[in-house]
C-alpha positions in Angstrom: -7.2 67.2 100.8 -6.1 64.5 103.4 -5.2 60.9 102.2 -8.5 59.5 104.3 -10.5 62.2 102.9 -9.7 61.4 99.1 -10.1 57.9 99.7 -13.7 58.3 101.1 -14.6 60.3 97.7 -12.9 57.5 95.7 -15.2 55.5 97.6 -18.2 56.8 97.7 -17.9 58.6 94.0 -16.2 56.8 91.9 -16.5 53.0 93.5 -20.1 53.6 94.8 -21.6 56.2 91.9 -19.2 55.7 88.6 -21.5 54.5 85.5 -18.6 53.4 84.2 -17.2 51.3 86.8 -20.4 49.1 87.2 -21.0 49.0 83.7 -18.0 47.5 83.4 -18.5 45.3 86.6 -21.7 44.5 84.8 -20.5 43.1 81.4 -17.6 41.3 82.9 -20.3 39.4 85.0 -22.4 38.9 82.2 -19.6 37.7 80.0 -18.4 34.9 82.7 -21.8 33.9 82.4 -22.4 33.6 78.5 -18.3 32.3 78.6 -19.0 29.6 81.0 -22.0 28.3 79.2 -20.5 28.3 75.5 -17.2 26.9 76.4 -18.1 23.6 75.6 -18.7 24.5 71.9 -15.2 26.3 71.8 -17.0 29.6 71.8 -16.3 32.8 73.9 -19.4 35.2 74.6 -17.4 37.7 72.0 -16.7 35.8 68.9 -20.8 34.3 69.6 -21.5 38.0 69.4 -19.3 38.5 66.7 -20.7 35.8 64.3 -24.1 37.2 64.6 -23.4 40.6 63.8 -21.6 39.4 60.8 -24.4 37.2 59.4 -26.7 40.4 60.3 -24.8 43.2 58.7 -24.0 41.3 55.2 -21.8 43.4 52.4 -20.3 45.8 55.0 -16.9 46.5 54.9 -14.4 45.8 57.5 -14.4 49.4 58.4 -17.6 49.7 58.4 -18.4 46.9 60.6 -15.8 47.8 63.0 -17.8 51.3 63.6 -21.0 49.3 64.1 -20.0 47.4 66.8 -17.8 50.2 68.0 -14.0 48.8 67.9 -10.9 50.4 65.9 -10.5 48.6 63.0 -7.5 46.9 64.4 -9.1 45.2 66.9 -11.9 44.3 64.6 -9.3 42.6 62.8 -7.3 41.2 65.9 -10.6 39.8 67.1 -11.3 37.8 63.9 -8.7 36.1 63.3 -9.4 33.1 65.6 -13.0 33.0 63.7 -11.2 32.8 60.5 -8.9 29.9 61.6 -11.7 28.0 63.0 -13.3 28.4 59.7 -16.6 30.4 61.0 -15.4 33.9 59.1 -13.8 34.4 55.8 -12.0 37.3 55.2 -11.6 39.1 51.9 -9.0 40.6 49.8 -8.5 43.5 49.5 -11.2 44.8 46.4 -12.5 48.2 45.2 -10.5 50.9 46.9 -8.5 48.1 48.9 -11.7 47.7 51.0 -12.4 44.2 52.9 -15.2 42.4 53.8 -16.1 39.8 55.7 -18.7 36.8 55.6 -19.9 34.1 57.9 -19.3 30.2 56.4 -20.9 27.2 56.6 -19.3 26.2 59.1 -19.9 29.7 60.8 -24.0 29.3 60.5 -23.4 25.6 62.0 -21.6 26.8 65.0 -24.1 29.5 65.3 -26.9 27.2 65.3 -25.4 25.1 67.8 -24.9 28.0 70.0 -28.4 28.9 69.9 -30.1 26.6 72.2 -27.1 27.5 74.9 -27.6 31.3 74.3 -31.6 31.0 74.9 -31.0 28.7 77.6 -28.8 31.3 79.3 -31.0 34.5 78.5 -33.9 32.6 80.0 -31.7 31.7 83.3 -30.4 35.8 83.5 -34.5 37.1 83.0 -35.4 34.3 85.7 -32.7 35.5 88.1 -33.0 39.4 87.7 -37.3 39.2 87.5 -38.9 40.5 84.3 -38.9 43.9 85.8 -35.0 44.3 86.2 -35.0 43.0 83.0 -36.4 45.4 81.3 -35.5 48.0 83.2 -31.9 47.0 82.1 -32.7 46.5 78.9 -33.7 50.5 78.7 -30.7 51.7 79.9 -28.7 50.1 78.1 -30.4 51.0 74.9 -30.0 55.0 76.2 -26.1 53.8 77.4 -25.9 52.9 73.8 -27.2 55.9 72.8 -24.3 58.4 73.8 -22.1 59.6 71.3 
């Protein structure tokens, strides 16, 4: 295969047709957009994310939660350590069968509540831009996306 001739399949196949690629694309778009509008409450689109799923999923372990949202435990761990030093998550010790947990705090729920407004705000501005039938249409494949194993 030539050098042009691989770069056209690159380009039409995995640049123009990968699901991965503009999933990708996709999320870091979406994430600017969430990141942008929660800055000003010190809060990234991920640790937003984060603190819901934790008030959501009470009594789960750290392991467990970390399957949920799909990360290695690891990074689960990496990722809440700036929620813990904010004060928004507290970590466990270790307890039955050295298994952790985590909870949301006060101050968790207060950020979150605070947050609310800007999240609604900037769903309502992403359904006006896309059209309620883009929306939606999203919506379902990402729900099948989420589906694969």
């Amino acid at each position: 295969m030539s050098y042009e001739t691989l770069k056209e399949d690159l380009r039409q196949d995995v640049a123009g047709a990968c699901a991965a690629q503009k999933t990708r694309n996709a999320s870091r778009k979406l994430s600017r957009r969430y990141d942008d509008a929660l800055r000003p409450l010190g809060l990234k689109c991920s640790q937003y994310s984060m603190l819901v799923i934790i008030t959501l999923t009470e009594d789960r372990t750290l392991t467990e939660l970390a399957g949920h949202v799909g990360l290695e435990r690891t990074t689960l761990i990496r990722n809440l350590k700036p929620l813990e030093r904010e004060g928004w998550v507290k970590v466990s010790e270790e307890g039955y069968r050295r298994a952790r947990t985590v909870e949301i705090t006060e101050q968790g729920l207060a950020k979150l509540e605070e947050a609310l407004p800007i999240w609604y705000a900037t769903q309502k501005s992403l359904k006006e831009e896309l059209g309620e039938g883009t929306w939606q249409s999203v919506h379902q494949s990402l729900e099948a996306l989420n589906r694969i194993n």
